[in-house]
C-alpha positions in Angstrom: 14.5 -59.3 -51.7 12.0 -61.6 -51.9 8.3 -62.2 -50.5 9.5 -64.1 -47.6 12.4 -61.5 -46.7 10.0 -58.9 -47.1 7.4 -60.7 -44.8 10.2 -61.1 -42.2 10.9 -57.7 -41.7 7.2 -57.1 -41.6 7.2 -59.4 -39.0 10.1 -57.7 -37.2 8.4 -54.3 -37.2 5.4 -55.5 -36.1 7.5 -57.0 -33.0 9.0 -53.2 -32.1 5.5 -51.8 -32.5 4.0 -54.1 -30.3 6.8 -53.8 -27.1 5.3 -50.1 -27.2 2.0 -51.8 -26.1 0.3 -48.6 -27.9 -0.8 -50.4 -31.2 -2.8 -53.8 -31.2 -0.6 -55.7 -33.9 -3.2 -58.7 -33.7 -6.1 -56.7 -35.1 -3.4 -55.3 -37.7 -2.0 -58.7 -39.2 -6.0 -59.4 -39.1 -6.3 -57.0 -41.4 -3.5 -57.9 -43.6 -4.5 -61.3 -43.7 -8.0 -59.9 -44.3 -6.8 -57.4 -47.4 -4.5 -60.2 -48.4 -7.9 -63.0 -48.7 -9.3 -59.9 -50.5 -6.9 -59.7 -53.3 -6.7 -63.6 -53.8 -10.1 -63.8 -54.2 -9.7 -60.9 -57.0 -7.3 -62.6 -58.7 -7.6 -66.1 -57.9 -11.3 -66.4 -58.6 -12.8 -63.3 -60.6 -10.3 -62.5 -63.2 -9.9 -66.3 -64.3 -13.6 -67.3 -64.0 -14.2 -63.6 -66.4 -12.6 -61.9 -69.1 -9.1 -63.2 -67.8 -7.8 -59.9 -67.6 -7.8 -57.7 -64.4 -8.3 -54.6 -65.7 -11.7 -55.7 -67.3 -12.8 -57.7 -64.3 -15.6 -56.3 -62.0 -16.9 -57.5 -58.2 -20.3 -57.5 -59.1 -23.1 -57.3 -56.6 -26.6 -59.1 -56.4 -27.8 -56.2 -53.7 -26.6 -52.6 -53.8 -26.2 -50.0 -51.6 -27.9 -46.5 -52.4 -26.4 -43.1 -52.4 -27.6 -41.5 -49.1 -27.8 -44.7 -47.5 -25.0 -46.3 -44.8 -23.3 -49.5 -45.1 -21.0 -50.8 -43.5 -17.4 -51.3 -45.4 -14.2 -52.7 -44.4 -12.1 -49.5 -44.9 -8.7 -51.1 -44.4 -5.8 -49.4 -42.1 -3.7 -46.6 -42.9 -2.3 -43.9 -40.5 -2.6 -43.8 -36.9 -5.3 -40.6 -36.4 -7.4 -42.3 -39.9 -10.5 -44.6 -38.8 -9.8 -48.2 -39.5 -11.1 -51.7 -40.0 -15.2 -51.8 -40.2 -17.1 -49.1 -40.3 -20.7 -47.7 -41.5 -20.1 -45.2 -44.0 -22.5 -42.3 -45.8 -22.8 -43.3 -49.6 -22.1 -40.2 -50.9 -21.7 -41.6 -54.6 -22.1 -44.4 -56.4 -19.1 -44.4 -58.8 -19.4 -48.5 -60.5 -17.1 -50.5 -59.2 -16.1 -48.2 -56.3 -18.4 -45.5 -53.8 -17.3 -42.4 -52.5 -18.0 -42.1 -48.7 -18.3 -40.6 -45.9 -17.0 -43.1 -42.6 -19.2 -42.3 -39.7 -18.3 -42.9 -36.3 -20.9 -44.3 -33.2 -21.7 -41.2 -30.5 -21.5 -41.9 -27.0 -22.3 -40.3 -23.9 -18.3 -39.5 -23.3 -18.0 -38.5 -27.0 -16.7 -34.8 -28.1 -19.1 -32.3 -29.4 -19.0 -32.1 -33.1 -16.7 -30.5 -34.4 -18.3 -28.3 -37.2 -15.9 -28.3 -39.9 -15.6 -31.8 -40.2 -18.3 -33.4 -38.2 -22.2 -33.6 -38.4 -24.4 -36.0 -36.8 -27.0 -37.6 -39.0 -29.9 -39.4 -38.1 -30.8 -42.8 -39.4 -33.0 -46.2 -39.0 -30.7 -49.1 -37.8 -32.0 -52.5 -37.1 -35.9 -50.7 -36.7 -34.5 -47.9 -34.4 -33.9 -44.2 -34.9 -30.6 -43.8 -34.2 -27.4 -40.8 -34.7 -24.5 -41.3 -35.6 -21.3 -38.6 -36.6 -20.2 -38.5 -40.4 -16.3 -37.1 -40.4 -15.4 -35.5 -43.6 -11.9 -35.9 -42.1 -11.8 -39.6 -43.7 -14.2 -39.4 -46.6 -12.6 -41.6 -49.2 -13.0 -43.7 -52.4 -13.0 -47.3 -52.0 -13.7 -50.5 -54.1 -17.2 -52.2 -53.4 -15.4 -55.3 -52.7 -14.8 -53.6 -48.9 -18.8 -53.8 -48.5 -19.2 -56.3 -45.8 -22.3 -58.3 -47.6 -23.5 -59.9 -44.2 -25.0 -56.4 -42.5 -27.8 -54.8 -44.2 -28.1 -51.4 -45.0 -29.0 -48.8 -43.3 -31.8 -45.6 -44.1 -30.4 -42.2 -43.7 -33.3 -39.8 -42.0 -31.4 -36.5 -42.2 -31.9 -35.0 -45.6 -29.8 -35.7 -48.1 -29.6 -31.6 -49.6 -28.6 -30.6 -46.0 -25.5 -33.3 -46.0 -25.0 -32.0 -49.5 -24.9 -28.6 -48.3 -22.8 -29.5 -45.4 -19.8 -31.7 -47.8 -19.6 -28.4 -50.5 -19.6 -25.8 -47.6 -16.4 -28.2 -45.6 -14.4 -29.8 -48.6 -15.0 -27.6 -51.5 -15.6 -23.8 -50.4 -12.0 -23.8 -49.1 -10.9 -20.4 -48.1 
């Protein structure tokens, strides 16, 4: 098959997902598109203008987000019940050319109560203001630093880093 057959039946399955009116397909292809830019840039731009080979090629950044600190990546699309598209995200670890991370999740008046295995609520400076907002161990994730959306700045995290720490070991790595 070829690119274009393959982008047909993309195209077809994105027309049976969106007669269930359940899934927004627009935001989808967005993303697609958005991943596709992503990779061109990658390989179009970096690789050519470097060392001409891909597996020695870095995104390099002029201003760097710190371990316990929140920015905000594009973390792509996946499953249905994973988060998706932009969100702020603990830095859990700095790892080069990719971060470990914790996605976090905004709390509102109609949200849940944490969940305690997989859910803690941090507090952090945004924009000047004390705010919370819900880290969920349920998505925590590697990703590329080419995801880190360069036009929002950073945010401090308040809540101590040991008792995040504390919280991460005792809900992904004491497993019982």
């Amino acid at each position: 098959m070829s690119i274009y057959d393959d982008l047909f039946e993309i195209g077809r399955s994105l027309a049976n997902i969106e007669k269930t009116g359940m899934y927004d397909v627009t935001k989808y292809s967005c993303s697609l598109l958005h991943l596709t830019n992503q990779l061109e840039y990658f390989y179009c731009n970096l690789v050519p203008k470097g060392t001409g080979d891909c597996n020695n090629t870095y995104y390099k950044l002029n201003n760097r987000p710190k371990e316990h600190q929140l920015a905000y990546f594009n973390i792509g699309r996946g499953f249905p019940k994973e988060l998706m598209d932009g969100h702020w995200c603990y830095i859990l670890r700095d790892l080069g050319y990719k971060m470990l991370v914790v996605p976090c999740t905004s709390i509102k008046a109609n949200s849940k109560p944490c969940n305690p295995n997989f859910e803690m609520d941090i507090e952090m400076i945004n924009e000047n203001s004390k705010c919370k907002s819900r880290i969920q161990l349920s998505d925590i994730r590697s990703i590329d630093i080419q995801r880190l959306d360069v036009r929002k700045k950073f945010c401090e995290v308040i809540t101590d880093r040991n008792k995040i720490l504390d919280f991460v070991k005792l809900n992904i790595f004491e497993l019982t």
